[in-house]
C-alpha positions in Angstrom: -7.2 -55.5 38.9 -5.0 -52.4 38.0 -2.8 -54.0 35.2 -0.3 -51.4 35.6 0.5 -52.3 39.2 0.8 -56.0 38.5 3.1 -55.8 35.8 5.2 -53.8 38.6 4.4 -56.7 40.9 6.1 -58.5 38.5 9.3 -57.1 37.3 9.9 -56.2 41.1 9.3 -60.1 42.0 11.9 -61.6 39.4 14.2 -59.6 41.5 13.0 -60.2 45.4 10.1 -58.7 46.4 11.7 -57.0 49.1 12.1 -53.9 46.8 13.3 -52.2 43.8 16.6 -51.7 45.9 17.7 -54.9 44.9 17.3 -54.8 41.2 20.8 -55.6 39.7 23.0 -52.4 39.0 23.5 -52.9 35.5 20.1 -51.5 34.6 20.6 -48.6 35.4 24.2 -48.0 34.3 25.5 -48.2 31.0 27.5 -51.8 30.6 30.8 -52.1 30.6 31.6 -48.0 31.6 33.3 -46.6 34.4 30.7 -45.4 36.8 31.6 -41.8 37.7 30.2 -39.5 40.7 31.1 -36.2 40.5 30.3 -33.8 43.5 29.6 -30.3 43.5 27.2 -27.5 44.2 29.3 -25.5 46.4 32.6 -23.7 45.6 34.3 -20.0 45.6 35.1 -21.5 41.9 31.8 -21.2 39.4 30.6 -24.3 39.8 27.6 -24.0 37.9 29.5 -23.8 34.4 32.9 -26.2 35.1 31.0 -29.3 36.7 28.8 -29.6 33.1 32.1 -29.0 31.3 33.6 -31.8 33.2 30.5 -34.1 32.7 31.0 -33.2 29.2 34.4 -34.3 28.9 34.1 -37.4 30.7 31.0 -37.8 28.2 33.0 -37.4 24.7 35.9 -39.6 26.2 33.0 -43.0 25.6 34.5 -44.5 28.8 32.4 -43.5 31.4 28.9 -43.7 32.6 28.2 -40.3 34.5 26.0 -39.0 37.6 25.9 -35.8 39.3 25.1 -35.0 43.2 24.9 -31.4 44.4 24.3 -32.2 47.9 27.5 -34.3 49.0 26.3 -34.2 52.4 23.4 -36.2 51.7 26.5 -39.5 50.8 26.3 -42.6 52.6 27.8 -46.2 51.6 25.0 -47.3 49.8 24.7 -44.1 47.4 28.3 -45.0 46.6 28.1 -48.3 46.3 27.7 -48.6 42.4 30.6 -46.3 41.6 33.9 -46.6 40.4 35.6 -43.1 40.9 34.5 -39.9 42.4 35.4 -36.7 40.5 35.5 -33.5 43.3 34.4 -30.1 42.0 33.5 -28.8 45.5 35.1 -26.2 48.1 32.5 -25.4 50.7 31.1 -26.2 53.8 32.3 -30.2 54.9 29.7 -33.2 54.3 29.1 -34.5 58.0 30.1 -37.3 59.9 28.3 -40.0 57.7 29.1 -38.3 54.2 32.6 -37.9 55.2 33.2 -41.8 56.7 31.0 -42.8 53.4 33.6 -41.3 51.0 36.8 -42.3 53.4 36.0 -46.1 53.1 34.6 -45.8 49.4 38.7 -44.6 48.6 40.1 -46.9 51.2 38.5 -50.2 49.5 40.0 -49.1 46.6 38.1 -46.8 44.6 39.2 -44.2 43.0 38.9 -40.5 43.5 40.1 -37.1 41.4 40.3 -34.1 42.8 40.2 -30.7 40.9 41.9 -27.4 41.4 40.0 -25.4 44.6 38.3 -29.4 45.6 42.0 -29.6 47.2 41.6 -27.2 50.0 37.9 -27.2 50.9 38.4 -29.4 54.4 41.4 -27.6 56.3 41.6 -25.6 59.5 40.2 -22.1 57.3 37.5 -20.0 56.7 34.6 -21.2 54.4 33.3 -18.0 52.6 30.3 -17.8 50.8 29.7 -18.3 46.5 30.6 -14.8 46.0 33.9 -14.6 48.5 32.8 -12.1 50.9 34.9 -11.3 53.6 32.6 -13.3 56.2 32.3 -16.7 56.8 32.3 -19.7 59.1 35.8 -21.6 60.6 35.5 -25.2 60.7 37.6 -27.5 61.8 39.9 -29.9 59.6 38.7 -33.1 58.1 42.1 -34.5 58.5 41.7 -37.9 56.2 40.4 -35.1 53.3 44.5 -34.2 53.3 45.9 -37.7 53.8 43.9 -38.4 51.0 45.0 -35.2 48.5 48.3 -35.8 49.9 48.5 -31.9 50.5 46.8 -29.0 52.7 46.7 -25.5 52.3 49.0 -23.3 55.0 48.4 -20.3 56.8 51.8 -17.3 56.8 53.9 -18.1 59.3 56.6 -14.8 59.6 58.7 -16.2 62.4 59.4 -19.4 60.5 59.2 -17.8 57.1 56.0 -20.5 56.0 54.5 -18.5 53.0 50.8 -18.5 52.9 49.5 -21.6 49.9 47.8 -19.2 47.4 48.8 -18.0 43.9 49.8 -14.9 42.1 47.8 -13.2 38.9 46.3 -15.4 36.2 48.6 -16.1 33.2 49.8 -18.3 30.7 52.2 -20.8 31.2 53.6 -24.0 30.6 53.4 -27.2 32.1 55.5 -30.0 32.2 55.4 -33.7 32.4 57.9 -34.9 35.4 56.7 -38.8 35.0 56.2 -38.9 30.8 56.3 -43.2 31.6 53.0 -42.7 34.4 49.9 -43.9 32.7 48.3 -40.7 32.7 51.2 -38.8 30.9 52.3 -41.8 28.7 51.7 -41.0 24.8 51.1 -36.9 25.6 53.5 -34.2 24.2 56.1 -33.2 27.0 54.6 -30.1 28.1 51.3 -28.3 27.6 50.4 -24.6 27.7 47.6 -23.3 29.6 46.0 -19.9 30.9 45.1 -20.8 34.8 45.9 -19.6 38.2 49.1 -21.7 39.5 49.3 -22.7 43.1 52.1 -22.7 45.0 53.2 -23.6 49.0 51.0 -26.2 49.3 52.1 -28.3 52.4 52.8 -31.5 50.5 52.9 -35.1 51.7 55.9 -37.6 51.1 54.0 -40.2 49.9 52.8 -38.4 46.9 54.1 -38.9 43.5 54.4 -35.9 41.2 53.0 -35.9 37.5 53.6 -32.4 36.9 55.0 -29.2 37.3 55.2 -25.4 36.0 57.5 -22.5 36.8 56.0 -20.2 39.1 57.1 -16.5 38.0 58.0 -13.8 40.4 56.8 -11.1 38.1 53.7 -12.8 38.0 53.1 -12.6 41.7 54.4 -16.6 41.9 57.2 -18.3 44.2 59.9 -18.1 41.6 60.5 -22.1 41.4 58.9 -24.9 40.0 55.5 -26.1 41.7 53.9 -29.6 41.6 50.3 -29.1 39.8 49.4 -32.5 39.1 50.0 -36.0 41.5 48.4 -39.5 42.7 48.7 -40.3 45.7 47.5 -44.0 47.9 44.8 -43.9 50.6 44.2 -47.7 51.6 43.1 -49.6 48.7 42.3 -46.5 46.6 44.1 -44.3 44.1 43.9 -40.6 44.1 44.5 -38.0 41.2 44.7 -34.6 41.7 45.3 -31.8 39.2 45.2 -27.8 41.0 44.5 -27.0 37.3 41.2 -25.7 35.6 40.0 -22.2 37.8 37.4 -21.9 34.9 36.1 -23.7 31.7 38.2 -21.3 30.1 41.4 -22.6 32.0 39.3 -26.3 31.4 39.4 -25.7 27.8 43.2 -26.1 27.6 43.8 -29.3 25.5 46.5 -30.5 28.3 43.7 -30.3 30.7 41.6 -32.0 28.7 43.6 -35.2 28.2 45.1 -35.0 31.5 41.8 -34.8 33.6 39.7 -37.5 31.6 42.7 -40.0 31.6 42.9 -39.0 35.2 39.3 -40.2 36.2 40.0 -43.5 34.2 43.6 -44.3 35.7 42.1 -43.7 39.1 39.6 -46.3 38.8 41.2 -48.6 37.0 44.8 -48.1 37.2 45.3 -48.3 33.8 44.4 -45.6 30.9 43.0 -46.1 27.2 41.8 -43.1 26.4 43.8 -41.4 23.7 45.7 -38.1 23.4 44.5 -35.4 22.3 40.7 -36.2 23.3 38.2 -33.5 21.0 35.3 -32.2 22.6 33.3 -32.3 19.8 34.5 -36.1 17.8 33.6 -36.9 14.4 32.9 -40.1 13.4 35.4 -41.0 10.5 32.4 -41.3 7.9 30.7 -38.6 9.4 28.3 -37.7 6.7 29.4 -34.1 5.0 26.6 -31.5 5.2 26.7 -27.9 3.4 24.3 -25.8 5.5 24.1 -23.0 3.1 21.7 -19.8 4.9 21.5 -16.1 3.9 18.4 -13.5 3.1 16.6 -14.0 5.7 17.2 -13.3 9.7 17.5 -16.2 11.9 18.1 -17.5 15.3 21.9 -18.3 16.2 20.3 -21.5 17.8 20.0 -22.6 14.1 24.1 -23.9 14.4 23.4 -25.3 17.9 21.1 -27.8 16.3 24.4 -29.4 14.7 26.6 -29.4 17.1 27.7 -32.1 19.1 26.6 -35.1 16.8 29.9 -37.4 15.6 27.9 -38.6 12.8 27.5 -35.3 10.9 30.3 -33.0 9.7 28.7 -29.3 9.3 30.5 -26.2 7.1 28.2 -23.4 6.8 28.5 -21.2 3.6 26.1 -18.8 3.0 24.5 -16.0 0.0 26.1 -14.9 -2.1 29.2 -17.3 -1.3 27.5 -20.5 -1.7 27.7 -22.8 -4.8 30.2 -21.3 -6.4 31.9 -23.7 -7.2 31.4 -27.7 -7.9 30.1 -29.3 -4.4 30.4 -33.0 -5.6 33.3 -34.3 -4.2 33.0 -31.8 -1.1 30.1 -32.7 0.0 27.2 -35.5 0.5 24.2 -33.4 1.6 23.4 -29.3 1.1 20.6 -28.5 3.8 18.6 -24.6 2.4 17.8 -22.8 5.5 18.0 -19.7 2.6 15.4 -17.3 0.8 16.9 -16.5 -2.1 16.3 -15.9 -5.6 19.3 -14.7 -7.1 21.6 -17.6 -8.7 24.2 -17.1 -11.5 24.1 -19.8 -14.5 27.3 -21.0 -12.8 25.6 -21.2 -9.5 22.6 -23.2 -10.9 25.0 -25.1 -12.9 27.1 -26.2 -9.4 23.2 -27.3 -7.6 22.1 -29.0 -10.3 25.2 -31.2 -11.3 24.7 -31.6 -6.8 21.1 -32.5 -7.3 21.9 -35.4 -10.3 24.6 -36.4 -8.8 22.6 -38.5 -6.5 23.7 -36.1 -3.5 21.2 -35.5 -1.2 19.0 -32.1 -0.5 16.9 -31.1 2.7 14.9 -27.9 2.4 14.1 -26.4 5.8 11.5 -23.7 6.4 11.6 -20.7 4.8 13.6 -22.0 1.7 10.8 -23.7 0.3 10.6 -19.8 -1.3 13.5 -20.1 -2.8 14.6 -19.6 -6.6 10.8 -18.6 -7.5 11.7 -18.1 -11.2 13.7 -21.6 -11.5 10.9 -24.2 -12.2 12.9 -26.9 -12.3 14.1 -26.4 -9.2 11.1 -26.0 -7.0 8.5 -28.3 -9.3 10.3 -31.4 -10.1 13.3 -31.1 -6.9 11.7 -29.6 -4.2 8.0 -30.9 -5.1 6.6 -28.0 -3.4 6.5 -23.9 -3.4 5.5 -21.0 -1.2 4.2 -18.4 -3.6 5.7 -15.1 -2.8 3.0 -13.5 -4.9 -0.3 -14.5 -6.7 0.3 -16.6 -9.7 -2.3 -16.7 -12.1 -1.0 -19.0 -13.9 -1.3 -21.5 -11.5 -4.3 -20.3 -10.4 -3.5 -19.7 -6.5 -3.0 -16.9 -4.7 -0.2 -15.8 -2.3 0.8 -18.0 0.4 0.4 -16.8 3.9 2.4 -17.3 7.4 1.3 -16.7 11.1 3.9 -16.8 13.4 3.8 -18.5 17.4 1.2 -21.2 16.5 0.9 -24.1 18.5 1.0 -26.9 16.0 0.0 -30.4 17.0 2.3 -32.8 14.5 1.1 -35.9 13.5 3.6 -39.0 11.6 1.9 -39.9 8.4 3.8 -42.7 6.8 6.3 -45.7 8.2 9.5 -44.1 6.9 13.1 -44.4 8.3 13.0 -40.0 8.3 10.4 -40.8 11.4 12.5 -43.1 13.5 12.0 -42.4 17.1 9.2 -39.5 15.7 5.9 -39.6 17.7 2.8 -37.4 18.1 4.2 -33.9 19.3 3.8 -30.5 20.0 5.3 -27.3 18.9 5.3 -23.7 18.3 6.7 -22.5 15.3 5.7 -20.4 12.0 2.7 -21.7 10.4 2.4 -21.6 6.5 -0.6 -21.8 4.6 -1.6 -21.8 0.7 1.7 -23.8 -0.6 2.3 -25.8 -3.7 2.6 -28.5 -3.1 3.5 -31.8 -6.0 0.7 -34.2 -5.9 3.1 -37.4 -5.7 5.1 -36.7 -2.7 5.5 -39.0 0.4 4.2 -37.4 3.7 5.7 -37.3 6.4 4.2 -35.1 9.3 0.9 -33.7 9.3 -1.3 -31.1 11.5 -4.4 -29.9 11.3 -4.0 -26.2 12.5 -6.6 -23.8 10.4 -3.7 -21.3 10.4 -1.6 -24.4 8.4 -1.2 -26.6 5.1 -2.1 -30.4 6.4 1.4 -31.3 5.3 4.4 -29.8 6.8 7.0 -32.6 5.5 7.6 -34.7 3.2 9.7 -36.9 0.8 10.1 -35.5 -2.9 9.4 -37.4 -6.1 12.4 -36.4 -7.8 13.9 -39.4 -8.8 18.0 -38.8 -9.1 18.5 -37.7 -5.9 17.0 -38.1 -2.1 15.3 -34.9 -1.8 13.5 -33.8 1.9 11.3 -31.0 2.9 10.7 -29.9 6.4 8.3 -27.2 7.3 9.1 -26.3 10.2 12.0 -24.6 11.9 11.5 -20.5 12.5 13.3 -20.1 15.5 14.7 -21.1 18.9 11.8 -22.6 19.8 12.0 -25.2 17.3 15.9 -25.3 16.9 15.9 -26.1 21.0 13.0 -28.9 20.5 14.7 -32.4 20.2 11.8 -33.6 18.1 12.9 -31.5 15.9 16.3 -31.8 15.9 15.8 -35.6 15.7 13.7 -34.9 12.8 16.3 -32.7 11.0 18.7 -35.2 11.6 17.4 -38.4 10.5 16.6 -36.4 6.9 20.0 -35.4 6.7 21.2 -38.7 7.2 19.1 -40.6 5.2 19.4 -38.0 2.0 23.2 -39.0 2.7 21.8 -42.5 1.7 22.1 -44.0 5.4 20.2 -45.6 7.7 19.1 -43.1 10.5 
């Protein structure tokens, strides 16, 4: 019998056979997080670049559990079922009958939904022009409950009755300010915020709606010359609606108000109340965040070397390279100096400042190319490093010149139980491959591969007693700083040289 199957058999029966349909949400959402929707993939607003940055922020906020759709029309009841809120970054073409009704009576029962700058006008009585706003398109006709819900509609010019067109002036920067600071969504946030956006003005606006915020619309910026509402709720059944006409761009997304008023936003709309602090970063450090001194310089690299760091609340990165770095006393600064270097230059000071590091008990990771460092300092790359790539034959040592080969398909192999390896399998990459090294006969290893254009050993542990001291092979360029192996990798020996538990 295929044993694969019947364990499926099996899982799928402890929850009905009928089908995998009826396995319980919960495993595949994350517990106790405010399931989010957000639709897109259409809009006369780049799309492609604000819908991530929205993920993202709903992402660094810890509160919600996030899913994307790019194909709104495809929406029916049961797709929306698990969900919470439902964040709109759309203005095209409108869903259909069943997509449409499917998101009316997801609100209705009480859901939530936020609505973002262009998502507020997609669904009236206008043209729908294509991605890149040509002057052709399609009329269609309104989706009427799309404006009860908004609680506002876009308006044609209307000369005999003096109705302005809805639209905006030139881009600029202004301010905006908080009309409800007591509202949930507003409570705890400075007064005002400045921002660089389009602002909106003439919207036809319903009665029922209650205003968060507004900003002086400009005459000499093309604008109505009074204040505009930019941010409201609004009711629709059961379900709350926010609505910002904020955020053109990530640029104009990138605004701290923005920021704080969007993710608290999503969360007051599906739950009425908001948690979510002010001033929300997009890049959050953990308080204890380890402290890392990424010191580079004297040899060319990839700018997807930083990428590697970003993003991860549990390291705190400052980049300082040659002939800047350690000059002066790195103790208290720092818990970790990562070499991505080639250098073999060092004042006595210099030397001084990385040794007192190194017996300190601070910890040291050596990545790639700075294994060649310091050539002349023996201390340094015998008893610290535990390994060397000979720049030049040394007859002393009896070995010649080490050799590289770049673009090699490397299978890596873990060697050792060690807590650098968590979550470390059998892998394959391409990188730089280094051949003819030094290497200290005592050291732990970590990864291997068995490449003819490679040294067995392309990481490992050194022996060096007064501090926690990593090598790491591998790491020429993009193609390795992109990899997540290897950025897990880098990580975990980073942490645990901080003397943590990866």
């Amino acid at each position: 019998m295929n044993t694969t199957r019947f364990a499926s058999l099996l899982v799928l029966s402890a929850f009905g056979i009928a089908g995998a349909q009826q396995i319980p949400d919960k495993f595949y959402f994350q517990e106790g997080k405010i399931r989010v929707l957000i639709l897109s993939g259409r809009n006369n607003h780049d799309w492609r670049d604000t819908t991530p940055h929205l993920r993202r922020v709903l992402d660094v906020a810890g509160k919600f559990d996030v899913r994307v759709t790019e194909e709104p029309s495809g929406l029916n009841s049961e797709t929306l079922r698990p969900y919470d809120v439902l964040v709109v970054d759309y203005c095209g073409p409108r869903w259909g009958a069943q997509a449409e009704a499917a998101v009316e009576g997801f609100v209705r029962s009480g859901k939530g939904l936020v609505v973002v700058h262009a998502s507020s006008y997609p669904f009236g009585d206008r043209l729908v022009l294509g991605e890149k706003m040509s002057n052709t398109g399609i009329r269609q006709p309104p989706w009427k409950a799309w404006a009860e819900m908004v609680g506002a509609r876009w308006q044609e010019a209307n000369e005999a009755k003096s109705i302005p067109k809805t639209g905006h002036g030139r881009r600029h920067v202004y301010d905006v300010k908080w009309k409800d600071p007591a509202h949930p969504v507003a409570a705890g946030l400075a007064p005002s915020f400045t921002t660089s956006d389009e602002l909106y003005y003439s919207f036809i606006l319903s009665a029922k709606i209650h205003v968060l915020a507004t900003a002086f619309n400009a005459k000499e910026e093309g604008g109505s010359g009074a204040d505009e509402p930019l941010i409201w709720t609004n009711a629709y059944g059961q379900g709350r609606i926010f609505q910002s006409a904020l955020g053109h761009d990530v640029h104009a997304q990138m605004s701290q108000g923005f920021i704080d008023s969007f993710a608290r936003g999503v969360e007051w709309a599906a739950r009425s109340v908001v948690t979510i602090p002010a001033n929300l970063s997009l890049s959050p450090k953990n308080n204890d965040a380890v402290r890392v001194l990424l010191v580079t310089g004297g040899h060319e690299h990839d700018a997807s070397l930083y990428e590697m760091f970003e993003h991860q609340p549990d390291l705190r990165v400052f980049v300082d390279p040659h002939p800047a770095a350690f000059r002066s006393d790195m103790r208290e600064k720092y818990d970790v100096v990562v070499l991505y270097d080639l250098n073999q230059d060092l004042t006595d000071l210099k030397r001084r400042n990385l040794r007192d590091f190194a017996e300190a008990g601070k910890g040291i990771v050596v990545l790639h190319h700075a294994i060649a460092d310091y050539q002349d300092w023996e201390w340094w790359w015998k008893e610290v490093v535990g390994g060397k790539y000979l720049l030049k034959d040394d007859p002393a040592m009896g070995m010649k010149m080490s050799t590289y080969k770049h673009d090699i398909d490397l299978r890596l192999e873990p060697a050792s139980k060690h807590p650098i390896l968590k979550g470390i399998t059998s892998a394959w990459m391409r990188d730089e491959a280094y051949k003819g090294m030094w290497r200290a006969a005592n050291t732990q290893v970590l990864i291997t591969t068995r490449h003819e254009t490679s040294d067995e050993v392309l990481a490992w542990i050194s022996p060096y007693e007064k501090s926690k001291v990593a090598f790491i092979q591998l790491g020429h360029d993009h193609q390795a700083h992109e990899n997540p192996w290897y950025r897990c990798l880098v990580r975990n020996a980073i942490v645990w040289s901080a003397g943590r538990q990866p």
